[in-house]
C-alpha positions in Angstrom: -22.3 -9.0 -5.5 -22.0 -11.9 -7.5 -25.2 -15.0 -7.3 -23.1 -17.1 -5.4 -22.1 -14.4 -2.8 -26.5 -14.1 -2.8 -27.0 -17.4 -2.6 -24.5 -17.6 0.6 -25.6 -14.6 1.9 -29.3 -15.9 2.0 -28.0 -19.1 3.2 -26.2 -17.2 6.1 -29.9 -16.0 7.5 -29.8 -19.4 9.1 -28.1 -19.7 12.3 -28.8 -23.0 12.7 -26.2 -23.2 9.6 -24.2 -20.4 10.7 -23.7 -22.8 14.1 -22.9 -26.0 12.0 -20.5 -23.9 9.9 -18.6 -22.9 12.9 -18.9 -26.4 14.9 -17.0 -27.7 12.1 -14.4 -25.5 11.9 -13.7 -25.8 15.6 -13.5 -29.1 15.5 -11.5 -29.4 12.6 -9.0 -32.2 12.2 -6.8 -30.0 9.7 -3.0 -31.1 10.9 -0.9 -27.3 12.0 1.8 -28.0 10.6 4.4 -24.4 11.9 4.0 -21.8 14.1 4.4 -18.3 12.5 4.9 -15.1 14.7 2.5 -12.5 12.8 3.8 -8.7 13.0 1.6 -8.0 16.3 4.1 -10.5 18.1 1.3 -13.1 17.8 2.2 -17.0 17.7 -0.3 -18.6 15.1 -0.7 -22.2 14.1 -1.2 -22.6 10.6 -1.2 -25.7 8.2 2.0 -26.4 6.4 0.9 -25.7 3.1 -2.2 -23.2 2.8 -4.2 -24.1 0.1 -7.5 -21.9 1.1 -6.4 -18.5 1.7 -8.2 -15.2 2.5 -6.8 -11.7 1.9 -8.3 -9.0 4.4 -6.9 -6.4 1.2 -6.3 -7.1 -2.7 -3.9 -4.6 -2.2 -1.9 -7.2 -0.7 -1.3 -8.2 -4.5 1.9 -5.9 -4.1 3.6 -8.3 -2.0 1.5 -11.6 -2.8 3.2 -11.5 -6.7 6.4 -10.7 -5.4 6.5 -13.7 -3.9 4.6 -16.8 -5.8 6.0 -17.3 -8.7 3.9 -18.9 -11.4 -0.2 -17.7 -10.6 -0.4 -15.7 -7.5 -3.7 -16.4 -7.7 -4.0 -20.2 -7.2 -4.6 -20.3 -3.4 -6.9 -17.1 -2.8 -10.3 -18.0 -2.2 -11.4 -14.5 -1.4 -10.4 -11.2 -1.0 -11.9 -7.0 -0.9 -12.1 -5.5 -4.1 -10.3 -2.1 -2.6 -7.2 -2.8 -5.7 -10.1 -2.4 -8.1 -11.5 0.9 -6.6 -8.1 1.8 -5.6 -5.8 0.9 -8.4 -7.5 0.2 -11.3 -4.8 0.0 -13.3 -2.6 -2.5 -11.8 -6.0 -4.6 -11.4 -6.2 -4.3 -15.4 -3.0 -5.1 -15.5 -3.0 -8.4 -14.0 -6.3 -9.2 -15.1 -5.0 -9.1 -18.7 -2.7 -11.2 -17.5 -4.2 -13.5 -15.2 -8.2 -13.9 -16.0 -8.7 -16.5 -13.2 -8.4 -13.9 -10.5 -11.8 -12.2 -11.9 -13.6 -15.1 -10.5 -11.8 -14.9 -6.7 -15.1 -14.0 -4.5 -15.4 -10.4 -3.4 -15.8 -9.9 0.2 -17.1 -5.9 -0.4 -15.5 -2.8 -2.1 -13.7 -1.7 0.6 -11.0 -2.8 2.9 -11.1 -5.5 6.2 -13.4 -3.4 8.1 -16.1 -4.3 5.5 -15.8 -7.8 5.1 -18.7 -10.1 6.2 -17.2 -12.9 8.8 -20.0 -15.0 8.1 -18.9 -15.1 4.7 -15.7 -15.6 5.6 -16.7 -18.5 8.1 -18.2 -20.4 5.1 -15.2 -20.3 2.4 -13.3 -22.4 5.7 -10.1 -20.9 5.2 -7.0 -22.2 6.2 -5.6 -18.6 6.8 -7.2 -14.9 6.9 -4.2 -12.4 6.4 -5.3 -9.3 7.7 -3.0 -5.7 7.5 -2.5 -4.2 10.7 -4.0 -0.4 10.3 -3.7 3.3 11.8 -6.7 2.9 13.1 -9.5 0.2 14.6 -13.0 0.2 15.0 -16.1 -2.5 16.0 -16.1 -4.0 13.0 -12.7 -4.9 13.0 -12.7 -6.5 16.3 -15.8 -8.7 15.7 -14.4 -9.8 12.5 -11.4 -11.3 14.3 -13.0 -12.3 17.3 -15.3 -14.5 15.0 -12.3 -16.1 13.1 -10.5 -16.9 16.5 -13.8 -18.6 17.6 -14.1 -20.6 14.9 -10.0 -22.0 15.4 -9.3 -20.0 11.9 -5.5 -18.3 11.9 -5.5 -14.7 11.7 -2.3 -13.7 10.6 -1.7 -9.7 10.9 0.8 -8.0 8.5 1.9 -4.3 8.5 2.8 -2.7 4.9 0.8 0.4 5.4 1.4 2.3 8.8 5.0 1.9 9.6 6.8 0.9 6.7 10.5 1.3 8.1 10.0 -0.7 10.7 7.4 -3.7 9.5 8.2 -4.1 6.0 10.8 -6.5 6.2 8.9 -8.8 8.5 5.5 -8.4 6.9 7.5 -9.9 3.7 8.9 -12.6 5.3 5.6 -13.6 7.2 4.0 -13.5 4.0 6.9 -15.5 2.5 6.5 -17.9 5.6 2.3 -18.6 4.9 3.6 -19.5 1.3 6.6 -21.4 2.0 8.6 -18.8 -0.3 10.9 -18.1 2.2 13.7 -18.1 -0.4 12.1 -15.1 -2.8 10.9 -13.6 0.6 14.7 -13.3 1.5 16.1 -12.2 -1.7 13.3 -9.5 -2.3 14.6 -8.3 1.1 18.4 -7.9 0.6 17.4 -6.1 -2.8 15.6 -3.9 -0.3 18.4 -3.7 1.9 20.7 -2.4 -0.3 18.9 0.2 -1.9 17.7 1.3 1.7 21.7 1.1 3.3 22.6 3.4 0.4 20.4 6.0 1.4 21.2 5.9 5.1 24.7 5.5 4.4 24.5 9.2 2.3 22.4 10.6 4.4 24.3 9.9 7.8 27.7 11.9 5.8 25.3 15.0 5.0 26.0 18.1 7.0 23.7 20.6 5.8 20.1 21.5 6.5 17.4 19.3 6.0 15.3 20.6 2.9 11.5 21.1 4.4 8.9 19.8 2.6 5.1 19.6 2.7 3.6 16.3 1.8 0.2 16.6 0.5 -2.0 13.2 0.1 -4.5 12.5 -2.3 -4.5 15.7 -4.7 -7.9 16.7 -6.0 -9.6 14.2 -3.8 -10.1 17.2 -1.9 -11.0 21.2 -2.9 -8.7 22.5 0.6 -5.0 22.3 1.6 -4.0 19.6 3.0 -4.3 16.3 4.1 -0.7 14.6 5.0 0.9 11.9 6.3 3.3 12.2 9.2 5.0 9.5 11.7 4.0 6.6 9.3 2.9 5.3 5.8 4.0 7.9 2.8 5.5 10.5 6.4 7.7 8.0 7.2 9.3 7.4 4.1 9.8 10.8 3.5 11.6 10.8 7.2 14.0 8.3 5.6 15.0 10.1 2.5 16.0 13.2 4.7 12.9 15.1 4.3 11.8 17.8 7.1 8.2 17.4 7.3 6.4 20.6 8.4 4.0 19.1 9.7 5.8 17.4 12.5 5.8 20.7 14.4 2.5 20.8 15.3 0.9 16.7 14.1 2.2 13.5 15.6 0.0 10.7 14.2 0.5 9.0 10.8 -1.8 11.3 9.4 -3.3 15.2 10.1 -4.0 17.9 8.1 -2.9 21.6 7.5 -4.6 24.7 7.4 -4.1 26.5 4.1 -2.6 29.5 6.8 0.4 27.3 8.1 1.2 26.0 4.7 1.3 29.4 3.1 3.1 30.4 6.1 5.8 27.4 6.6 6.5 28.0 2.7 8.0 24.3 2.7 11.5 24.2 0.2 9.7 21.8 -1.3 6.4 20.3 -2.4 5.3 16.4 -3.0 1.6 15.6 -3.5 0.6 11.8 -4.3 -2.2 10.6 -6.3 -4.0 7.1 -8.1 -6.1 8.6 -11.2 -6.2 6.7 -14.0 -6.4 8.5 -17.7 -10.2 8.9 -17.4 -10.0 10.6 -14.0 -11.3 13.9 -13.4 -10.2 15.9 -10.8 -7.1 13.5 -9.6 -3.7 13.3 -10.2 -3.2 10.9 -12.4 -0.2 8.3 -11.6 0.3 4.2 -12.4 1.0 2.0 -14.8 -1.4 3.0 -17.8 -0.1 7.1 -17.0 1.9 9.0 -19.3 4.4 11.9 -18.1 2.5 14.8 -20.0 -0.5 13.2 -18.2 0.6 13.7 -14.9 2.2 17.2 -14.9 -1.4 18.4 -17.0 -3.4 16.7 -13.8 -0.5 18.4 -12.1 -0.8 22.1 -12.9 -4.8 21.7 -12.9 -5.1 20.5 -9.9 -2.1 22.6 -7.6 -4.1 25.9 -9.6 -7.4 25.6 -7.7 -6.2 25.6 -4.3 -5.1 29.2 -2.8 -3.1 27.7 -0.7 -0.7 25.9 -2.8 -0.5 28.5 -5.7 1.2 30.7 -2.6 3.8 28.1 -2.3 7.3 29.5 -3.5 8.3 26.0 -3.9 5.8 25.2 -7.2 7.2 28.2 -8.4 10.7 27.4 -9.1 10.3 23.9 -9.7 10.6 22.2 -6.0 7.7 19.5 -6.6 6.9 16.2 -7.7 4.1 13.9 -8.1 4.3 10.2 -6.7 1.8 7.3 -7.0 -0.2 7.2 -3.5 -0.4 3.4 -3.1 3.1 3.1 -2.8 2.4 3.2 1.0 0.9 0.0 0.7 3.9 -2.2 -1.5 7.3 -3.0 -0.6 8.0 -1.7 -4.3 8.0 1.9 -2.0 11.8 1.4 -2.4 11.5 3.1 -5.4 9.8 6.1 -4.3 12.2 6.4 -1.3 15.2 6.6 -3.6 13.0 9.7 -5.8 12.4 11.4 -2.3 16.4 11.2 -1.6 17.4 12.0 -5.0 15.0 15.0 -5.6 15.8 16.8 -2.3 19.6 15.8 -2.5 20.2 15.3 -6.1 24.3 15.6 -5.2 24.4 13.0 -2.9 22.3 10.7 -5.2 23.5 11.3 -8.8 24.1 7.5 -9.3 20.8 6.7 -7.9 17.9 6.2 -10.5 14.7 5.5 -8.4 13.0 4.3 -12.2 15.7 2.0 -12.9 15.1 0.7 -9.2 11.0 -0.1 -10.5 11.7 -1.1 -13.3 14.1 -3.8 -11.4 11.8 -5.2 -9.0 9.1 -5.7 -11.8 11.9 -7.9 -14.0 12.8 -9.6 -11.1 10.0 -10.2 -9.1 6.7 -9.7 -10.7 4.7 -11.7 -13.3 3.4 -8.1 -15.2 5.7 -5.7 -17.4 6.5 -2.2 -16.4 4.8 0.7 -18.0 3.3 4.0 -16.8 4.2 6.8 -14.5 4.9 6.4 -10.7 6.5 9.5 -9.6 8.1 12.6 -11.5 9.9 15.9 -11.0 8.1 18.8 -12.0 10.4 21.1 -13.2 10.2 25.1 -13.4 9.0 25.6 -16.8 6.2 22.7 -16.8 4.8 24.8 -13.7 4.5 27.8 -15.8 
């Protein structure tokens, strides 16, 4: 925490200024300028032009850069530090770029449920965009039930639960807060395409659907497996033709296996996502500052110390792949739809080059270069 978070927080202890704090911003003469529909159907007044806005994640960065051209920075005034504990490397990366968003006030480490209203209360934000999440508890109903008492707009987005269905809007109600409707719309028909070419392939396949076990977060723990299901990284496995196996017996975004009903599903196929960075130990390494033979080495290591997976028929002849975890939470997850398609289908999607697809949206809609590694094919001999 930095002194002036201290200094706030100390101030805070006061309710007598906590009381003036929210006084004011209920009787606020701010003009609401438009109406935006958030992604939970709600109608929120919000000024024309934000110039004091809070983000409930960093992560939100994925989307936020798509859109504001110039410094996406110049209108946060506060935001979670989960990008930094989450994706270091794309929070170096803009950081080399942009130093100014070192100074944004943290609100915590973590994501919404860790934010401190009061803190909130006393930046008097013209927005707080908050993501819509697989799960709610206490903290996250008092932080908005504070903001609506105190007349602040809470605008909810979805780019993390279900990403078929929300993605879309959650870019143009971004797109709407920052009056960059325009690069909200073209970001989606680049979307569009690539999606309706996947569909479109799809919907003329006749065969069996390749099964496939999608394994979250390799090395973050020692047993088999955590996965994700009817939602986030599930659901975009669902639209690149994927049988999950674990839709037999899960039906939430997320559940877990036993190491028993993976050895005995013995998926076609085996994905497992990851965030490590080069100095990680025990992850799988993926992003930006990631080199190939750096992945399959975190690869091999990690697959090797789970019984489980060394079972799985599927690493032995070359039916698995690594892709960057935090793809759930971006729009740029595009990309890693197309590399789900192309490596369970590869003759239906010969044409289709899921890195190409990256590297695209990085030219034309974000301020930072491409580099690193976000997914890969691990062939038969590398798992040897």
């Amino acid at each position: 925490m930095n002194s002036d978070s201290v200094r706030l927080s100390g101030a805070l202890r006061a309710p007598s200024l906590l009381g003036a704090i929210l006084l004011m911003l209920a009787l606020s003469s701010a003009a609401w300028a438009k109406s935006i529909t958030d992604i939970d159907g709600n109608r929120v007044e919000i000024p024309d032009h934000p110039q004091r806005i809070v983000l409930g994640e960093s992560r939100m960065l994925y989307t936020l850069a798509l859109l504001e051209p110039g410094d996406p920075f110049q209108h946060i005034v506060a935001w979670p530090q989960d990008l930094k504990k989450y994706d270091s490397q794309t929070w170096n990366s803009f950081a080399r770029q942009f130093p100014q968003m070192l100074k944004i006030p943290s609100l915590g480490s973590g994501g919404p449920n860790a934010m401190n209203p009061e803190q909130i209360l006393a930046l008097q934000p013209d927005v707080v965009i908050l993501p819509s999440l697989a799960r709610y508890d206490d903290a996250d109903l008092r932080l908005v039930s504070m903001l609506k008492a105190a007349h602040i707009p809470v605008v909810k987005i979805d780019l993390r639960v279900h990403l078929l269905k929300n993605t879309r809007r959650s870019v143009e109600i971004f797109g709407e807060v920052l009056n960059q409707q325009a690069r909200a719309q073209a970001f989606n028909r680049f979307y569009d395409a690539h999606m309706q070419v996947i569909r479109q392939r799809l919907a003329r396949y006749q065969g069996a659907k390749p099964s496939v076990l999608l394994q979250l977060h390799l090395g973050r723990r020692n047993e088999c497996c955590v996965t994700a299901i009817n939602g986030s990284l599930g659901e975009l496995l669902n639209a690149a033709g994927g049988a999950n196996i674990a839709s037999k017996t899960q039906h939430g975004v997320f559940g877990r296996l036993s190491e028993e009903s993976v050895i005995a599903a013995q998926p076609d196929f085996y994905f497992a996502t990851g965030f490590g960075d080069n100095a990680s130990q025990g992850l799988l390494k993926l992003g930006p500052e990631v080199a190939p033979a750096a992945v399959l080495t975190s690869f091999k290591q990690l697959t090797a110390q789970q019984n489980g997976l060394r079972e799985l028929h599927a690493l032995r002849n070359g039916h698995a792949a690594a892709i960057w975890m935090n793809f759930y939470l971006s729009p740029w997850h595009i990309a890693a739809t197309e590399f789900m398609a192309k490596t369970l289908y590869p003759q239906l999607f010969t044409d289709v080059d899921p890195e190409k697809t990256l590297q695209q949206i990085f030219h034309d809609f974000l301020p930072i270069p491409y580099s690193g590694t976000y997914f890969k094919v691990i062939s038969p001999t590398e798992t040897k």
